[in-house]
C-alpha positions as CSV (number, residue, x, y, z in Angstrom):
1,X,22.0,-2.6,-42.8
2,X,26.0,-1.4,-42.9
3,X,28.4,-4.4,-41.3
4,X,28.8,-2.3,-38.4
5,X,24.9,-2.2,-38.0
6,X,24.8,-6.0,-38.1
7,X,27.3,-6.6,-35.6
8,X,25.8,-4.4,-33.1
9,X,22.5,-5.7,-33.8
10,X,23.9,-9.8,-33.5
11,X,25.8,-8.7,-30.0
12,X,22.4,-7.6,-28.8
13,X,20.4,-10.2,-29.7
14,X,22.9,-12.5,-28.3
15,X,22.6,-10.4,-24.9
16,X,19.0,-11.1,-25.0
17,X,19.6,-14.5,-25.5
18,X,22.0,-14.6,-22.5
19,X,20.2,-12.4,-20.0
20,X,16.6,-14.0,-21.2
21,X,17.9,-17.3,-20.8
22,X,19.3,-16.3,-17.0
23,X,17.0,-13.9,-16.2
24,X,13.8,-15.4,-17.6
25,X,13.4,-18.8,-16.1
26,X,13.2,-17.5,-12.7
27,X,11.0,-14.5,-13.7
28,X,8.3,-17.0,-15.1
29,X,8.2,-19.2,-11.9
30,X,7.7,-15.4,-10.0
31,X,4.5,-15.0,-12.7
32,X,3.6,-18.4,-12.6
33,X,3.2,-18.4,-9.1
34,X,1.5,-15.3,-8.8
35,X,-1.1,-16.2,-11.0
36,X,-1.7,-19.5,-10.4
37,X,-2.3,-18.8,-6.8
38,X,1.0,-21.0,-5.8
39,X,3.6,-20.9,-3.2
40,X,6.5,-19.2,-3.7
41,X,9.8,-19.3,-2.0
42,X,10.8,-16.0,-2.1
43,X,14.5,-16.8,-0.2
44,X,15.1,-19.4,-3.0
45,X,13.9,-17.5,-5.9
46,X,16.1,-13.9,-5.2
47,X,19.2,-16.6,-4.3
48,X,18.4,-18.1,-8.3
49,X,18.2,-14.3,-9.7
50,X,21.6,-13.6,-8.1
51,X,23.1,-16.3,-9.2
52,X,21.6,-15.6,-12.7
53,X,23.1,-11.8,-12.7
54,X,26.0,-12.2,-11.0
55,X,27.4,-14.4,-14.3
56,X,26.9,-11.7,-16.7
57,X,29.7,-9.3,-17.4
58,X,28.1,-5.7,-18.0
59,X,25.6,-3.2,-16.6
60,X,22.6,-5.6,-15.8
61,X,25.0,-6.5,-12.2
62,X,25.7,-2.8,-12.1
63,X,21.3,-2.6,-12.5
64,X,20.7,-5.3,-9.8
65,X,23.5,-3.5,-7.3
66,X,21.4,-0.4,-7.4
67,X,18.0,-1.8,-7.4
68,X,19.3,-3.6,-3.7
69,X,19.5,0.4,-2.5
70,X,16.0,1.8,-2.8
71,X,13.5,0.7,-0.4
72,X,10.3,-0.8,-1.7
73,X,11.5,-0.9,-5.7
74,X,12.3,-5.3,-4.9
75,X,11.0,-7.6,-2.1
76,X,13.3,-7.6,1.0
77,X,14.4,-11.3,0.2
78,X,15.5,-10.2,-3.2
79,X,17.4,-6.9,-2.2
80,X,19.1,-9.0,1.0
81,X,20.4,-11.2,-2.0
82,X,21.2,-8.5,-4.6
83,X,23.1,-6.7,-2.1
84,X,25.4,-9.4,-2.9
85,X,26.5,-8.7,-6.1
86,X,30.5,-7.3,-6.3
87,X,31.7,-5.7,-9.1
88,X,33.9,-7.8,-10.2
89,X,34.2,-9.8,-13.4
90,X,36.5,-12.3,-15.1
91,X,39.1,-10.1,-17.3
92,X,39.9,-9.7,-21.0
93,X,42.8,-11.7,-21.6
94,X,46.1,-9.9,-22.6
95,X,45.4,-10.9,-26.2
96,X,41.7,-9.3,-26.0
97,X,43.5,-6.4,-24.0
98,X,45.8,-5.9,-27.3
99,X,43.4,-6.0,-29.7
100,X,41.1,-3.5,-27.4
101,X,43.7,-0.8,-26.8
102,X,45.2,-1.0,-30.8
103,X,41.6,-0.2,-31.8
104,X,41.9,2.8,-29.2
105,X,45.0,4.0,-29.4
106,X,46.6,2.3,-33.3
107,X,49.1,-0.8,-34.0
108,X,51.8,1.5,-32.5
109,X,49.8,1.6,-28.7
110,X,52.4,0.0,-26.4
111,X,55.3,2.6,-27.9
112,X,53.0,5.4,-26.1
113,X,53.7,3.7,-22.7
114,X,57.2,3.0,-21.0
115,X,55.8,0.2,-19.8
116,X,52.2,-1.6,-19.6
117,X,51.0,-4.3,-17.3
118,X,49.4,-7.1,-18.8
119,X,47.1,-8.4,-16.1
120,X,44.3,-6.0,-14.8
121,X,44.8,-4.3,-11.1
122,X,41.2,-4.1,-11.3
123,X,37.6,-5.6,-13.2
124,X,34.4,-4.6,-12.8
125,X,31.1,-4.4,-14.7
126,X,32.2,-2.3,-17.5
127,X,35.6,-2.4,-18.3
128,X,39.2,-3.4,-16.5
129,X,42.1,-0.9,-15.2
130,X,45.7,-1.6,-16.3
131,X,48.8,-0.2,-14.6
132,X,50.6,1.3,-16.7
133,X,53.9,4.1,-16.8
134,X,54.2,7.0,-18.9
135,X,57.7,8.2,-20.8
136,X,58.2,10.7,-17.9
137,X,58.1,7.9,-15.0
138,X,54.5,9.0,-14.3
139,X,52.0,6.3,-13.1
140,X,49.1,5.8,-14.8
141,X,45.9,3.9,-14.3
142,X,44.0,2.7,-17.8
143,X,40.5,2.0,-17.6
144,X,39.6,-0.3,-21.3
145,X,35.8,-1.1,-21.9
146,X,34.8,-3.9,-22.8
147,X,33.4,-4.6,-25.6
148,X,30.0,-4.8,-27.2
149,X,29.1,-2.7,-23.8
150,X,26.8,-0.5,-25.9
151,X,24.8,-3.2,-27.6
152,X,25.1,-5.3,-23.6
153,X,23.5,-1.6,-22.4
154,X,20.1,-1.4,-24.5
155,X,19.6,-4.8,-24.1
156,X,20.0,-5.6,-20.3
157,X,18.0,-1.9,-20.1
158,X,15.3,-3.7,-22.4
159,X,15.1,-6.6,-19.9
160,X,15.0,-4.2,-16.6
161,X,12.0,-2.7,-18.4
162,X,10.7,-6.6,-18.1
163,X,11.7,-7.5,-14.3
164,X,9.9,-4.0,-13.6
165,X,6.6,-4.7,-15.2
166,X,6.7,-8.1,-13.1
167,X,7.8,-6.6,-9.8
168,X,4.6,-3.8,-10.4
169,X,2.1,-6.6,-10.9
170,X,3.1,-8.6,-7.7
171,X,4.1,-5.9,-5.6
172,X,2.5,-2.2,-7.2
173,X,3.4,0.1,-4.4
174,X,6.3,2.1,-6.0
175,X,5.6,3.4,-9.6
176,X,9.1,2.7,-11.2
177,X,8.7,4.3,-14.6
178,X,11.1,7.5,-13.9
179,X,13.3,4.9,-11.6
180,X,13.6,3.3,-15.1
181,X,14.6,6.1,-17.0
182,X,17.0,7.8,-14.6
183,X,18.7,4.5,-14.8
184,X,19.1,4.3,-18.3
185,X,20.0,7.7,-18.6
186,X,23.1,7.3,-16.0
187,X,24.3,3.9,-17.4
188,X,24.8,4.9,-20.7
189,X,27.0,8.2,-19.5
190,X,29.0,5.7,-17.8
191,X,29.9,4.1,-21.5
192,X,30.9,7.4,-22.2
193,X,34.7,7.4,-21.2
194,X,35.0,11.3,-23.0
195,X,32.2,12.4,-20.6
196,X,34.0,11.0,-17.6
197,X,37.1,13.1,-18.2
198,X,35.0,16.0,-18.4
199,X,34.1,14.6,-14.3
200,X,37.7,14.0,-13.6
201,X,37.9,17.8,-14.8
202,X,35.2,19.0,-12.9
203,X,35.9,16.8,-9.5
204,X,39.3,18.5,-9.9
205,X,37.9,22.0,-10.1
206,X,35.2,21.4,-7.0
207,X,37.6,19.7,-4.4
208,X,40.8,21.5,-5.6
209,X,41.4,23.6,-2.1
210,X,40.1,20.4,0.0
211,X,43.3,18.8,1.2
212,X,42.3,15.1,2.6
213,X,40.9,14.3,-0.6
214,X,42.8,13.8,-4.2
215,X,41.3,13.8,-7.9
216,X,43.7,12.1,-10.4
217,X,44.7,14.0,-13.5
218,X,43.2,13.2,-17.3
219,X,45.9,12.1,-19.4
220,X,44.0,13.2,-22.7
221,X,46.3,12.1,-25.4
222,X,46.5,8.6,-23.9
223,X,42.2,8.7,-23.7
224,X,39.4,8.3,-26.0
225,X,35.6,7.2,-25.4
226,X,36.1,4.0,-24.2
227,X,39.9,4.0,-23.1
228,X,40.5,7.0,-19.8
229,X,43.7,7.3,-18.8
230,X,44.6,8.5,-15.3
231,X,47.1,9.4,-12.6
232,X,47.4,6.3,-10.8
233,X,46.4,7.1,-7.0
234,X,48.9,5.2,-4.5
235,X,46.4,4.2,-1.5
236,X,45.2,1.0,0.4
237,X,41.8,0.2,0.5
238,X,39.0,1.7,2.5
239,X,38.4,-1.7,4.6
240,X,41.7,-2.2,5.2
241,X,41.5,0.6,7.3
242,X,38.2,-0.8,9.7
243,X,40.5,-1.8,12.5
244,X,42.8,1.2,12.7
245,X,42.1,3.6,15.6
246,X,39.5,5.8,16.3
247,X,40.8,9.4,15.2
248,X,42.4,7.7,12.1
249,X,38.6,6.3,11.3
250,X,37.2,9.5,11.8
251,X,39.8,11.4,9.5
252,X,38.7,9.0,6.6
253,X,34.8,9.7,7.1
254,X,35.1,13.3,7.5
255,X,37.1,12.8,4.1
256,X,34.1,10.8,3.1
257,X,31.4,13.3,4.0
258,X,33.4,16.2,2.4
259,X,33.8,14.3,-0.7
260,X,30.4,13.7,-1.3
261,X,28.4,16.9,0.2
262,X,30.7,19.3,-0.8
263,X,30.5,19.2,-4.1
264,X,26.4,18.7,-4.1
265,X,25.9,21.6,-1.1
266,X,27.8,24.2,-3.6
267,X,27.5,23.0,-7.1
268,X,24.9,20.6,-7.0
269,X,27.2,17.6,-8.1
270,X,27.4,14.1,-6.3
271,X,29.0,10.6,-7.4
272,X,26.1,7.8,-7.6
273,X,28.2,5.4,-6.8
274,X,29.7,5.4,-2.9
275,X,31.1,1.4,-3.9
276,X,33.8,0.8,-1.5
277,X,36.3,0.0,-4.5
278,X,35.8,3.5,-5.7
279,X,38.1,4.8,-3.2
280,X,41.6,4.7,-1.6
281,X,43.1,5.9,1.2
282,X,46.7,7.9,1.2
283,X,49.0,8.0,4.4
284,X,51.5,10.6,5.2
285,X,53.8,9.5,8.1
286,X,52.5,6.0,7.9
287,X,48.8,7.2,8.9
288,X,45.8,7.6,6.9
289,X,45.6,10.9,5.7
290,X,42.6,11.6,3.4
291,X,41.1,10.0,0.4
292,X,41.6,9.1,-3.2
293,X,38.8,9.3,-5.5
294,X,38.9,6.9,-8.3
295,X,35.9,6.3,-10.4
296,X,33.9,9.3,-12.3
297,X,31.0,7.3,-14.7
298,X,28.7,7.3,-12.3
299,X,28.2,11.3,-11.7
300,X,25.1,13.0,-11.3
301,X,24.4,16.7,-11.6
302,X,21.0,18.1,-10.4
303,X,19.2,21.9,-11.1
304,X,20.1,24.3,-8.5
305,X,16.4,23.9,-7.3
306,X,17.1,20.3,-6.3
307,X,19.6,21.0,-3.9
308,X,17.4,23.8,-2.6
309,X,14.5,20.7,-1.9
310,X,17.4,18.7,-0.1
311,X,17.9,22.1,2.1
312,X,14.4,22.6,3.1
313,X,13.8,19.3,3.8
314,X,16.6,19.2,6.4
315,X,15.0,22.6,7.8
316,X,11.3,21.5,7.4
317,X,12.3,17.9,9.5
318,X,14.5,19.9,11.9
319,X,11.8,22.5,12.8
320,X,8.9,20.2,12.6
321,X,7.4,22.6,9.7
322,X,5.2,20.2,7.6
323,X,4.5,22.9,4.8
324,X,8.4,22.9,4.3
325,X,8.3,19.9,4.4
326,X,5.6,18.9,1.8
327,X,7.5,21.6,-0.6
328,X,11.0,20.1,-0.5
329,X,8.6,17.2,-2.0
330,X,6.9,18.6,-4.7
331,X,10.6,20.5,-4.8
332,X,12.0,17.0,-6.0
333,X,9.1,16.1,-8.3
334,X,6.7,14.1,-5.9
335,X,3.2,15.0,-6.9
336,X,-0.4,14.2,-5.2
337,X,0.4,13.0,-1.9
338,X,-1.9,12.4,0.6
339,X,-1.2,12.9,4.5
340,X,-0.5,9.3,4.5
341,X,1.9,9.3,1.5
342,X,3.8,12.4,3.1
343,X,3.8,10.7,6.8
344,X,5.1,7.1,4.6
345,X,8.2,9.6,2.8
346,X,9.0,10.8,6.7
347,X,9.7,7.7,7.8
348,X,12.5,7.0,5.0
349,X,13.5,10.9,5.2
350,X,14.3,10.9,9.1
351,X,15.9,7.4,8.6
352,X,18.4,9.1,5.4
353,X,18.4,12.9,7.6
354,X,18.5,11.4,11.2
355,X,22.2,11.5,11.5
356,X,22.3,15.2,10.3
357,X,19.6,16.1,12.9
358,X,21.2,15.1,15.5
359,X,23.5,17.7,17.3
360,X,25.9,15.3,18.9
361,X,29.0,12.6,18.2
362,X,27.4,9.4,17.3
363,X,27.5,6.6,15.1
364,X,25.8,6.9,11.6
365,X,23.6,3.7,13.4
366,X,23.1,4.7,17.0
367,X,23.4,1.4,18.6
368,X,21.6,-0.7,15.5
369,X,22.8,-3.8,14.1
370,X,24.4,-2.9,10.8
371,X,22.5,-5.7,9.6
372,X,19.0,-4.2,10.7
373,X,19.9,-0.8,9.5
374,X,17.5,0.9,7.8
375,X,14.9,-2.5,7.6
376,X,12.7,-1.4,10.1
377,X,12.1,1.7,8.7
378,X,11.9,0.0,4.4
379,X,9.4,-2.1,6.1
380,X,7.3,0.8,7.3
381,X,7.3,2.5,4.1
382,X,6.1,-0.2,2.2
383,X,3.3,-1.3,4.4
384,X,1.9,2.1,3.9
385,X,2.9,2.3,0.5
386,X,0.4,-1.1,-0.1
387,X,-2.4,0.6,1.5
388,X,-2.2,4.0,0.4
389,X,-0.1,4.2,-2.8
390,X,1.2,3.5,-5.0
391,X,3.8,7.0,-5.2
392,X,5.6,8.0,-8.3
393,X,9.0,8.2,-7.7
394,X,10.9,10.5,-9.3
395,X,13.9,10.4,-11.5
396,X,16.3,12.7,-9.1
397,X,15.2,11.0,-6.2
398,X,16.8,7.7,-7.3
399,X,20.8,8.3,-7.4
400,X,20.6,10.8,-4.3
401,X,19.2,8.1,-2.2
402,X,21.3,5.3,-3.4
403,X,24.1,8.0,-2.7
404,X,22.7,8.6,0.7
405,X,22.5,4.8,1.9
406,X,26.1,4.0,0.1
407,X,27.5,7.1,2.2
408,X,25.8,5.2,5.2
409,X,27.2,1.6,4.6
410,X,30.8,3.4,4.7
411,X,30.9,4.8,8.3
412,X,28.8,1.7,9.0
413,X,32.0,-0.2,7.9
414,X,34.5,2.6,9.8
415,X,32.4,2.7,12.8
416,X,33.0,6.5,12.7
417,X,32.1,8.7,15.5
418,X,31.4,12.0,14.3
419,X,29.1,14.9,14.9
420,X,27.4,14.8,11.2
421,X,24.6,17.5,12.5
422,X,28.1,20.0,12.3
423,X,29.3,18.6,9.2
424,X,26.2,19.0,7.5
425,X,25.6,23.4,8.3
426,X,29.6,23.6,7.5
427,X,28.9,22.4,4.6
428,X,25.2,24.2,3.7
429,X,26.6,27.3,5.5
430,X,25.3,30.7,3.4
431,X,23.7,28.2,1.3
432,X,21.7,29.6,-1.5
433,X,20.0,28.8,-4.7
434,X,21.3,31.5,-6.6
435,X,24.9,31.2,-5.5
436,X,24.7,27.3,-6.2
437,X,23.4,28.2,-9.4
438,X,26.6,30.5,-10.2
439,X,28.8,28.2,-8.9
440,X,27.9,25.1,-11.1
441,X,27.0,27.3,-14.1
442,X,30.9,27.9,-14.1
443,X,32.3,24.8,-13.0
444,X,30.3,22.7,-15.9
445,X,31.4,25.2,-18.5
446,X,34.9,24.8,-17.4
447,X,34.6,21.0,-17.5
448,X,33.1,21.5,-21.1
449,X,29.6,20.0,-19.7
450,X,26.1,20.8,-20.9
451,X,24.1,22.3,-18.1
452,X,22.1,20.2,-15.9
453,X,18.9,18.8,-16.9
């Protein structure tokens, strides 16, 4: 075993250690009770998990954040807790910083920069942005990974493997093997910082005639797989904006819904990750004006034949055609369902597609509590799910409905009122597979990205 070897294989036993040690007390009292025919306090139990996840710096938070959007994968008291969970950790100290960015960038780093700011503008799961200006007065945003975030990946991925084969023996109505491996397969392209330029690229291409919203530029020679520099993005942040007036509200979530169904109705792209720190907003005349997209690790890109499922499911709930419907299933990869399955997915599908079939202004809740949104209909789903299933979710299903619900939980905040049912067949107008298919075909070859899975 090289040196190299060694230390990667120390940091992740070490992150087994840590996440075991957090992680693993409260799993055993889950089992424990479960098989010893014990009480169980549920509330107090998903409060000691979030505790437990919320102290570990890496993707395990960035895990537990997504497991709190799909209905049914957790118990309702451990998602109400997870939901918790911000992306926020303590920072790399400017000496760590130094050390990080010489191994990026050489001993000569800080001569690259006019000037470099020492404490982070931002931290989160993964790595930390810096501020920083370029020789030509341009400002720049640096986003550093931490470190050891490969060897913190297979290991917390290792342990979500664990909490999974728990959750299935107490609760076995979703079958979260391809939940698992969609997961995986997205976290580790977010360690990939080269990958994420080739987003930035691509984001640029997609929304480059869409004036409310902006894509930062790659600065290449100042980037490398685990250092992405970018234009810094002057904007305030998306909740400061919750009390401004109507029209201005409604400007930022049209921004919002163009940003996100644009690129997926033409090129079959979306970003995973609708996390209210991912965006900005710019003003022009000292009113919000449109949207600045900041954060590219977390894209997915589906077949052409996805986005066709997404289509006809719309159509088949619209029109009330259940063969349409039951194909946009199988479409997406759902196989053997039963009429009590398929009546079970309705449920969560006219929750998700309500909105769009709607053809008038509204609110994405219509009169529900943002608190309630959505629990009714997760509580539903699983009751069936228990009787009838359990259903095989499948791996493109996962990101698209965390999407969905994080798209939600935005105009929930902005209280928009806006005619989505319009939105939507603006945006799927002369949709078809074959011209989606061109599209992203030359888009991802521009980007320099493999074609989709």
């Amino acid at each position: 075993m090289t040196d190299r070897e060694a230390n990667r294989f120390s940091a992740r036993a070490a992150r087994y250690a840590r996440v075991g040690a957090n992680v693993g007390g409260v799993a055993a009292r889950m089992m424990g009770a479960r098989f010893l025919g014990l009480g169980l306090d549920r509330a107090q139990n998903a409060a000691e998990l979030t505790a437990a996840l919320g102290g570990l710096k890496g993707p395990i938070m960035k895990v537990a954040q997504l497991l709190s959007t799909i209905p049914d994968v957790l118990p309702p008291e451990y998602t109400t807790e997870l939901a918790k969970l911000q992306s926020q950790a303590p920072p790399m100290g400017w000496a760590f910083v130094k050390r990080r960015m010489s191994a990026e960038l050489g001993s000569d780093w800080q001569k690259k920069f006019a000037s470099f700011e020492h404490h982070p503008a931002a931290a989160a799961s993964l790595g930390q942005v810096h501020r920083a200006q370029a020789h030509d007065g341009a400002l720049l945003a640096c986003k550093l990974q931490y470190p050891d975030m490969q060897s913190a990946v297979e290991a917390d991925l290792q342990q979500l493997e664990w909490l999974f084969a728990i959750h299935r023996r107490m609760d076995p109505a979703i079958v979260t093997t391809e939940i698992a491996k969609e997961i995986g397969a997205r976290v580790r392209e977010e360690l990939d910082y080269r990958r994420e330029a080739k987003h930035v690229s691509l984001y640029r291409a997609m929304l480059a005639d869409v004036q409310t919203i902006r894509v930062p530029r790659v600065w290449p020679e100042l980037s490398t797989g685990r250092l992405l520099t970018l234009d810094w993005l002057e904007g305030r942040l998306l909740l400061d904006h919750t009390k401004s007036d109507l029209p201005a509200r409604n400007r930022i979530a049209t921004a919002m819904f163009t940003a996100w169904w644009f690129p997926f109705s033409r090129f079959g792209v979306i970003h995973g990750d609708p996390h209210l720190g991912n965006y900005t907003i710019f003003t022009e005349d000292g009113a919000p004006a449109g949207l600045n997209l900041l954060d590219y690790g977390c894209i997915r890109i589906f077949a052409p034949k996805f986005v066709g499922g997404v289509v006809d499911l719309y159509n088949g709930l619209l029109t009330d055609d259940d063969d349409l419907v039951v194909h946009a299933y199988e479409t997406w990869g759902f196989r053997g369902l039963s009429r009590e399955l398929i009546k079970a997915l309705n449920i969560w599908a006219r929750f998700i597609y309500g909105p769009l079939l709607d053809d008038r202004v509204r609110t994405i809740a219509d009169g529900v509590k943002p608190s309630e949104y959505g629990r009714r209909e997760a509580f539903q789903v699983h009751r069936v799910l228990r009787e009838k299933g359990p259903v095989m979710v499948p791996r493109e299903f996962v990101f698209m409905d965390r999407a969905a619900i994080g798209l939600g939980g935005v105009f929930l905040h902005l209280q928009a009122e806006l005619n989505f049912h319009q939105l939507f067949n603006e945006a799927i107008e002369s949709f078809s597979l074959a011209r989606v298919a061109e599209r992203q075909a030359k888009a991802l070859a521009a980007a320099g990205l493999p074609p989709a899975e």
